[in-house]
C-alpha positions as CSV (number, residue, x, y, z in Angstrom):
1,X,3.7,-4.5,20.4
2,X,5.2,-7.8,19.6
3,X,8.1,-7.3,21.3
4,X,6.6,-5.7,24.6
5,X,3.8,-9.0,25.0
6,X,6.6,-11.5,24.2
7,X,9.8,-9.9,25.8
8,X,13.1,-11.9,25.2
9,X,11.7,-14.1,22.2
10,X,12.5,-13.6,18.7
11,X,10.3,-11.8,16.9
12,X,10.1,-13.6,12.7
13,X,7.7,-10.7,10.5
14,X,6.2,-12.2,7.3
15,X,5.5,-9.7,4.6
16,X,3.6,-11.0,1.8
17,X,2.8,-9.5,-1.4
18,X,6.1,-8.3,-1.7
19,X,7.2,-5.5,-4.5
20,X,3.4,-4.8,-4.6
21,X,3.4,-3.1,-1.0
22,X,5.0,0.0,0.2
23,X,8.7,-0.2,-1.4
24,X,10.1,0.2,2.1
25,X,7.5,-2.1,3.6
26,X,10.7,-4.8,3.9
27,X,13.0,-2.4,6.2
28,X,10.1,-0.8,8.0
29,X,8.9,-4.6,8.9
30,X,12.6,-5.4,10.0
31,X,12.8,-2.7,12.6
32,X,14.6,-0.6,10.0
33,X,15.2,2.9,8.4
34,X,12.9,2.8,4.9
35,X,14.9,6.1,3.5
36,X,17.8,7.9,3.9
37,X,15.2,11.1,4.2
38,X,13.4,11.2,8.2
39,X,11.5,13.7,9.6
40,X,13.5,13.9,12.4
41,X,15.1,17.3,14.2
42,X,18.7,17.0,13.6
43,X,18.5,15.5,10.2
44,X,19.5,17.9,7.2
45,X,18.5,18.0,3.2
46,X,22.3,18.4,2.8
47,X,23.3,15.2,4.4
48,X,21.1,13.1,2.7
49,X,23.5,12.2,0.5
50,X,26.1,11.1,2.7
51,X,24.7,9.6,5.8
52,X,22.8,6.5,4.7
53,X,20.3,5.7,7.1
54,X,18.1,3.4,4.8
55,X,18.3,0.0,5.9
56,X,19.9,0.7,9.0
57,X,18.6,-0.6,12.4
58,X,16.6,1.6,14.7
59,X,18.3,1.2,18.2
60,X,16.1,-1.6,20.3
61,X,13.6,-2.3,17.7
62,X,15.5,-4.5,14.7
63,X,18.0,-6.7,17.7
64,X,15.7,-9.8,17.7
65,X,13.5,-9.4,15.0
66,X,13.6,-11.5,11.2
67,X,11.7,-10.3,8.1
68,X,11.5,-12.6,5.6
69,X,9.4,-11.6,2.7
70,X,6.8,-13.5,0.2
71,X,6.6,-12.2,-3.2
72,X,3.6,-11.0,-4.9
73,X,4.0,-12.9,-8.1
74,X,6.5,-15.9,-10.0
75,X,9.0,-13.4,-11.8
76,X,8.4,-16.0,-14.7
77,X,4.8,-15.7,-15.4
78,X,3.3,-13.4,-13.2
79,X,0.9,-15.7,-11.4
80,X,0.6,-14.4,-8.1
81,X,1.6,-16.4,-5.4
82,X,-0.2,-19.0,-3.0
83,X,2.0,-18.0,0.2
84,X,0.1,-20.3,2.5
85,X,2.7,-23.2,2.0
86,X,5.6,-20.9,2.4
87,X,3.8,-19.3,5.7
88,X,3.1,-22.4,7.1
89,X,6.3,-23.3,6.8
90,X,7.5,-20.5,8.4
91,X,5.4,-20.7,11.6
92,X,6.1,-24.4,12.1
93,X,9.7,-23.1,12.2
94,X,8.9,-20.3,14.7
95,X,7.0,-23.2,16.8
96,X,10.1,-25.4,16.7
97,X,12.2,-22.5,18.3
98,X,10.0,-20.6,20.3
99,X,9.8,-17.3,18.1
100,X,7.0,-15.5,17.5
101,X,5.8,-14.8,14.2
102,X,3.7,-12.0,13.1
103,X,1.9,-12.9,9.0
104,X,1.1,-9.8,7.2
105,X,-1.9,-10.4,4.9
106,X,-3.2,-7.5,2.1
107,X,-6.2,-5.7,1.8
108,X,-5.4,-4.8,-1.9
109,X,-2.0,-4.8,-2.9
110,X,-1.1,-2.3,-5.9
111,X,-2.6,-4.6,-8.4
112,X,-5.3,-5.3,-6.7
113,X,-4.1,-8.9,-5.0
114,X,-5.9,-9.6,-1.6
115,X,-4.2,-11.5,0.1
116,X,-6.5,-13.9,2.3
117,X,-6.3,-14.3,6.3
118,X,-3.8,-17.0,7.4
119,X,-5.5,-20.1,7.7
120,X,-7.8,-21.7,10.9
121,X,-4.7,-23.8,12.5
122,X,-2.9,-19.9,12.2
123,X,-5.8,-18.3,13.5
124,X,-5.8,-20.5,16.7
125,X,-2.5,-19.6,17.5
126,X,-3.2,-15.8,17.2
127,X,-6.4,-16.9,19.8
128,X,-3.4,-18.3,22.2
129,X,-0.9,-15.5,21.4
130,X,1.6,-17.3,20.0
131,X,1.5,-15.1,16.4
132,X,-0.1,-11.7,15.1
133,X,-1.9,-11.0,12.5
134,X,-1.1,-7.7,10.4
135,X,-3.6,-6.6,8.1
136,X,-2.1,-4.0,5.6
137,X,-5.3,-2.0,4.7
138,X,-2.9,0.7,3.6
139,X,-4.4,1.0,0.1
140,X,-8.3,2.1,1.6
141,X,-10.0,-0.5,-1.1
142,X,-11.7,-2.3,1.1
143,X,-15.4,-2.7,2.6
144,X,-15.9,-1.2,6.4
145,X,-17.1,-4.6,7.0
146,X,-14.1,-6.5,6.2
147,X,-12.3,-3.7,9.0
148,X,-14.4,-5.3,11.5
149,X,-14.2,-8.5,11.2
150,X,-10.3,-8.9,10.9
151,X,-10.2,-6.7,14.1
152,X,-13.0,-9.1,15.8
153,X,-10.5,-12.2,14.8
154,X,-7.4,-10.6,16.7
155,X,-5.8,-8.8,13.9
156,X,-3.8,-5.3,13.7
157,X,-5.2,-3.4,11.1
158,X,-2.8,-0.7,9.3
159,X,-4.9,2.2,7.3
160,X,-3.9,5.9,6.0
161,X,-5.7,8.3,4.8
162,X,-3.8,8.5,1.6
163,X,-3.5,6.0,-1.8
164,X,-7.4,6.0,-2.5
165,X,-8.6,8.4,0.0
166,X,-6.1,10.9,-1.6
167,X,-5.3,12.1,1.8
168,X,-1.5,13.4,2.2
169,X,1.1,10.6,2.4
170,X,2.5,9.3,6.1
171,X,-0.9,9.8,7.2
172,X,-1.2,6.6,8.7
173,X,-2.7,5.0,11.8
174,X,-2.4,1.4,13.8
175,X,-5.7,0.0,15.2
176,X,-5.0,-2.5,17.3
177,X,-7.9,-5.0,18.8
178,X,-9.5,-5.3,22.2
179,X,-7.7,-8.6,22.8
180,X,-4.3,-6.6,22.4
181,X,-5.1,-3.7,24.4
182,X,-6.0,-5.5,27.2
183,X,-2.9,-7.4,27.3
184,X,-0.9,-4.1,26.5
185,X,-2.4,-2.6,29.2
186,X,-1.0,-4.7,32.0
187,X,2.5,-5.4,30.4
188,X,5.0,-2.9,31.2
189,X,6.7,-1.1,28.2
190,X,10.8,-1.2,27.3
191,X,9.9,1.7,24.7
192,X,13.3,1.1,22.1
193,X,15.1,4.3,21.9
194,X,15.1,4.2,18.3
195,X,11.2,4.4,17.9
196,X,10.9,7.3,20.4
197,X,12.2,9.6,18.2
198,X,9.5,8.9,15.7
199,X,6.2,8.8,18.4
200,X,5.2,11.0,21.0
201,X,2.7,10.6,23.8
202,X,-0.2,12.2,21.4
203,X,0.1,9.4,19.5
204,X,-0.9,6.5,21.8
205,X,-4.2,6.0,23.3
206,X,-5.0,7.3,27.0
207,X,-5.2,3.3,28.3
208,X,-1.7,2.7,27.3
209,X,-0.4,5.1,30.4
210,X,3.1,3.3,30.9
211,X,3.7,4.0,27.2
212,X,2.8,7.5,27.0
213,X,5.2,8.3,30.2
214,X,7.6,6.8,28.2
215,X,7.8,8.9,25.2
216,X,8.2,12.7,24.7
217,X,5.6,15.6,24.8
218,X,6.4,17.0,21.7
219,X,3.2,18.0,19.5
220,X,3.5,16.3,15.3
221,X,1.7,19.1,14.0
222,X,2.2,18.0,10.5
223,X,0.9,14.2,11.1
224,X,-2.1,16.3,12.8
225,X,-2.4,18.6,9.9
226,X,-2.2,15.1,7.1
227,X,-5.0,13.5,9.4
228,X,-7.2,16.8,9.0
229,X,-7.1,16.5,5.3
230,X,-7.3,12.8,4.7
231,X,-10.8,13.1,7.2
232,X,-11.8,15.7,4.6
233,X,-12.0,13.4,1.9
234,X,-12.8,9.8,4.3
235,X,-15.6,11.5,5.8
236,X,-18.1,12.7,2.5
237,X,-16.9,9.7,0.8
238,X,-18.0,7.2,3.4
239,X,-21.1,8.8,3.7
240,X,-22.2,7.3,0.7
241,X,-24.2,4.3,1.1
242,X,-21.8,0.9,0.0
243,X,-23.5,-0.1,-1.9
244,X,-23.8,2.8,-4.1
245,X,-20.2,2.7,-4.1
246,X,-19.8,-0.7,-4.7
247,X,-22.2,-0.1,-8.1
248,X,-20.3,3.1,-9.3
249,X,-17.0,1.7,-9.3
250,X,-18.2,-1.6,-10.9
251,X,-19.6,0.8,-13.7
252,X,-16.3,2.9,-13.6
253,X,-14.2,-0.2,-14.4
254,X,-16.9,-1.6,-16.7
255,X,-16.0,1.4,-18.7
256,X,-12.3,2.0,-18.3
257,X,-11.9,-1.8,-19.9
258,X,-14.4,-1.2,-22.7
259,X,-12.2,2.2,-23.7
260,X,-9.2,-0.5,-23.4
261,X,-10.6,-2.8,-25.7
262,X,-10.9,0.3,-28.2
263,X,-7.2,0.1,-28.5
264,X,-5.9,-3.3,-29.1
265,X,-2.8,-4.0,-29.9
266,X,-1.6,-0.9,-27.7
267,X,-3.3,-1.3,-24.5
268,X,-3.8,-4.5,-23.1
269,X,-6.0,-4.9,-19.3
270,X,-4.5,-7.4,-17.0
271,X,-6.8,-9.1,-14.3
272,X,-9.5,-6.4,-14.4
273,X,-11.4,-8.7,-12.2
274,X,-8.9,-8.3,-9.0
275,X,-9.9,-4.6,-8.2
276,X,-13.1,-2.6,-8.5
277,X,-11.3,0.2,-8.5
278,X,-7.8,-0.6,-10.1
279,X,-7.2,-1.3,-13.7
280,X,-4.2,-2.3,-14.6
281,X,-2.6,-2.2,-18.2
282,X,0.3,-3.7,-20.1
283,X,1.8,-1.2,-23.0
284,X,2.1,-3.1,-26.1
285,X,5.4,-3.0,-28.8
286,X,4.5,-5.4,-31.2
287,X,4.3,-9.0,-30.1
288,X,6.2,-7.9,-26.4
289,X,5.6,-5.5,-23.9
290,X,7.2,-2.3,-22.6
291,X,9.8,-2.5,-20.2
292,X,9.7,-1.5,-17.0
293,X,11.9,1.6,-17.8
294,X,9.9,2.3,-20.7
295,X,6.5,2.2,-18.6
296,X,8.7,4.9,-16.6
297,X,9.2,7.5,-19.2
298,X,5.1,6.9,-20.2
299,X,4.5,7.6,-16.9
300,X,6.3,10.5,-16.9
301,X,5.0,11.5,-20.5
302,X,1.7,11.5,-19.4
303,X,1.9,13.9,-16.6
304,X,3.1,16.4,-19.8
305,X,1.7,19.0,-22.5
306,X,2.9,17.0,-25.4
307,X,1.0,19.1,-28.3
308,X,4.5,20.5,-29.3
309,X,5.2,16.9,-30.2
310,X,2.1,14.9,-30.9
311,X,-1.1,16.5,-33.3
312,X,-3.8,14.8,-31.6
313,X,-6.0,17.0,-29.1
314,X,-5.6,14.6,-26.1
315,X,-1.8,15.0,-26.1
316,X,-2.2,18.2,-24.3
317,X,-4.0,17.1,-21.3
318,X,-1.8,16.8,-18.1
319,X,-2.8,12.8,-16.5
320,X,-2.0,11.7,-14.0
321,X,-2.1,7.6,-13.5
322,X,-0.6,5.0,-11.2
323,X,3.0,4.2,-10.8
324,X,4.2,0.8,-13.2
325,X,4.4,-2.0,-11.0
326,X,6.4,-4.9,-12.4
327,X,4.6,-8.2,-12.6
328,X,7.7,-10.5,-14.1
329,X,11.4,-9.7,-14.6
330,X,10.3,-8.4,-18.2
331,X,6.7,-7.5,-17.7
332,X,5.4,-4.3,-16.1
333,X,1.5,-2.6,-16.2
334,X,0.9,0.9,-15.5
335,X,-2.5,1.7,-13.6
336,X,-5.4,3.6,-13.6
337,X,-7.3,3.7,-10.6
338,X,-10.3,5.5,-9.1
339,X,-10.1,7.7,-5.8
340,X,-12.4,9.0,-3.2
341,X,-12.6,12.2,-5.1
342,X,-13.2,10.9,-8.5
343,X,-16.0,8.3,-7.5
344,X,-17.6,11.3,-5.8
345,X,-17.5,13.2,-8.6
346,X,-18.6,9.7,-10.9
347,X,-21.9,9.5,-8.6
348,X,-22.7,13.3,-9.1
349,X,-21.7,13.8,-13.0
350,X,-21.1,10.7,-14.1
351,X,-20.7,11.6,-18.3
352,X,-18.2,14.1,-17.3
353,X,-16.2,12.1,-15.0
354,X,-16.1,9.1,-17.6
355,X,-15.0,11.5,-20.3
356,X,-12.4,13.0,-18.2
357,X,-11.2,9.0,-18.2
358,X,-11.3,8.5,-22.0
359,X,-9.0,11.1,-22.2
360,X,-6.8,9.5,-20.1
361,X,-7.2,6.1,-21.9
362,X,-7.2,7.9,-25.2
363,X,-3.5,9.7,-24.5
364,X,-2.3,6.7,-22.9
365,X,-2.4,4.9,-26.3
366,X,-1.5,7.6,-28.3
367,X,1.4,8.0,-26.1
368,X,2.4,3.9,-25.7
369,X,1.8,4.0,-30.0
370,X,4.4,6.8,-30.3
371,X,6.7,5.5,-28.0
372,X,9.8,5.7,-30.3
373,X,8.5,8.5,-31.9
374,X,9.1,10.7,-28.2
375,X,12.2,8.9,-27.3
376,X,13.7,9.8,-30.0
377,X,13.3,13.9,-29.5
């Protein structure tokens, strides 16, 4: 989109939040293959191995275009990042040479960290369309409210259906504002050949006519398929009133920190006030931390039947929690996090669902306590 309103210019995309986005958010944002793996005809399981694609440039999109990414959080101490200095900086750059930058900002990052619209003197240069705004609303933690406005002020939203509406993955979408479309509309297209091979026609919307005669018929059953399932679990779940959502998963975390609490000296909650419906938790050894490869192999433990190996009843129960995320270059937290599925089911049987995540609190410290204990068999 950037390049088509602003042909010939350089294109400079600022991803913030960095290593708590998507993992190929950096590549994708560059123009670039994210994995060696594409969903793409002539591509075989067999050559994955020996044809690197990842980081590679998609023909006509990455020639032009910088990515220069923000991280989330100081690898020292964890504080997460003011970027507005560094993206400042940036964009008086792009002003001195005539680029165009495009600022990401986060809608819940995988910790939770919302990272804020760019600032008024940013926002008037998105009014006279010399920048974009990219709001990454990947994660679905967000009010429908907040949707709304950011499209009102001129921004590109990105959504799935995935992450907490549990749809599957790649279902994702682009919804781009009025003011955009307009200007879209009556700017001819140079569709890059790289990028054709991954949309078709039944992708873009029926007033974008110059793009749709530029890309193929084909039919993506399977994105159509995702979208069917993701809308299966949007659509009950948003039917609920806000605020009734808003009070459940306030209640849901309430609980999740008290069970943490039970545990001291093994489970540990980091910023429990950043997410309503993300909890995040550092595994204790002693006076440090487990290491980001440690957090791994709980990770992994936890999706396991460990009654062979551990006495306690909760050691048999399958869980299934979120990734570890590393805040410093020693630190990491695993997560547990609440999806549209599991808040339906708090608001209809909410003793059951809790207890269902006090087992999951209650094997995570068993597990994180008898962490040399499994390593060791």
């Amino acid at each position: 989109i950037a390049k088509t309103l602003n042909k010939g210019r350089k294109i400079v995309n600022i991803v913030t939040c960095d290593s708590e986005v998507g993992s190929g958010t950096i590549d994708a944002a560059g123009g670039r293959y994210f994995s060696n793996v594409v969903p793409l005809p002539d591509w075989k399981e067999e050559d994955k191995d020996d044809i690197k694609l990842m980081g590679s440039p998609l023909e006509g999109l990455a020639n032009g275009v910088e990515c220069i990414s923000i991280p989330a959080r100081c690898r020292d101490n964890g504080d997460v990042v003011d970027s507005s200095d560094p993206i400042q900086e940036i964009v008086d750059r792009c002003s001195a040479e005539d680029a165009v930058p495009i600022v990401h900002c986060v809608l819940g990052s995988k910790t939770g960290i919302y990272e804020p619209f760019p600032s008024t003197n940013f926002g008037k240069m998105v009014a006279t369309r010399d920048a974009f705004v990219v709001v990454d609303a990947c994660q679905g933690r967000f009010c429908e409210e907040w949707l709304h406005e950011y499209l009102h002020k001129g921004a590109i939203v990105l959504i799935t259906g995935s992450k907490f509406y549990r749809g599957p993955p790649f279902s994702g979408a682009v919804l781009v504002p009025g003011s955009i479309m307009e200007r879209l509309i009556h700017t001819d297209v140079d569709m890059p050949a790289g990028l054709k091979r991954f949309i078709t026609s039944h992708e873009i919307p029926t007033a974008l006519s110059d793009w749709k005669a530029a890309l193929s018929a084909d039919e993506n059953v399977g994105l159509a398929l995702r979208w069917v399932a993701a809308l299966e679990e949007m659509e009950p779940t948003l039917e609920i009133p806000a605020a009734v959502r808003d009070e459940s998963m306030d209640l849901w975390r309430k609980f999740v920190v008290s069970e943490l609490g039970k545990h001291q000296g093994v489970l540990e909650a980091f910023e429990v006030e950043s997410c309503l419906s993300i909890v995040s938790i550092r595994l204790c050894k002693g006076s440090s931390y487990l290491s980001t490869a440690e957090c791994k192999k709980v990770f992994e433990w936890m999706t396991q039947d460990l009654s062979d190996k551990l006495a306690e009843p909760c050691a048999a129960i399958k869980c299934y929690i979120g990734q570890p995320v590393s805040i410093t270059k020693d630190e990491t937290v695993v997560r547990v996090a609440l999806g549209s599925d599991s808040l339906r089911s708090l608001i209809a049987e909410r003793e059951k669902t809790l207890q269902e995540d006090k087992s999951i609190i209650a094997k995570l410290a068993l597990v994180t306590a008898n962490y040399d204990k499994l390593a060791s068999l």
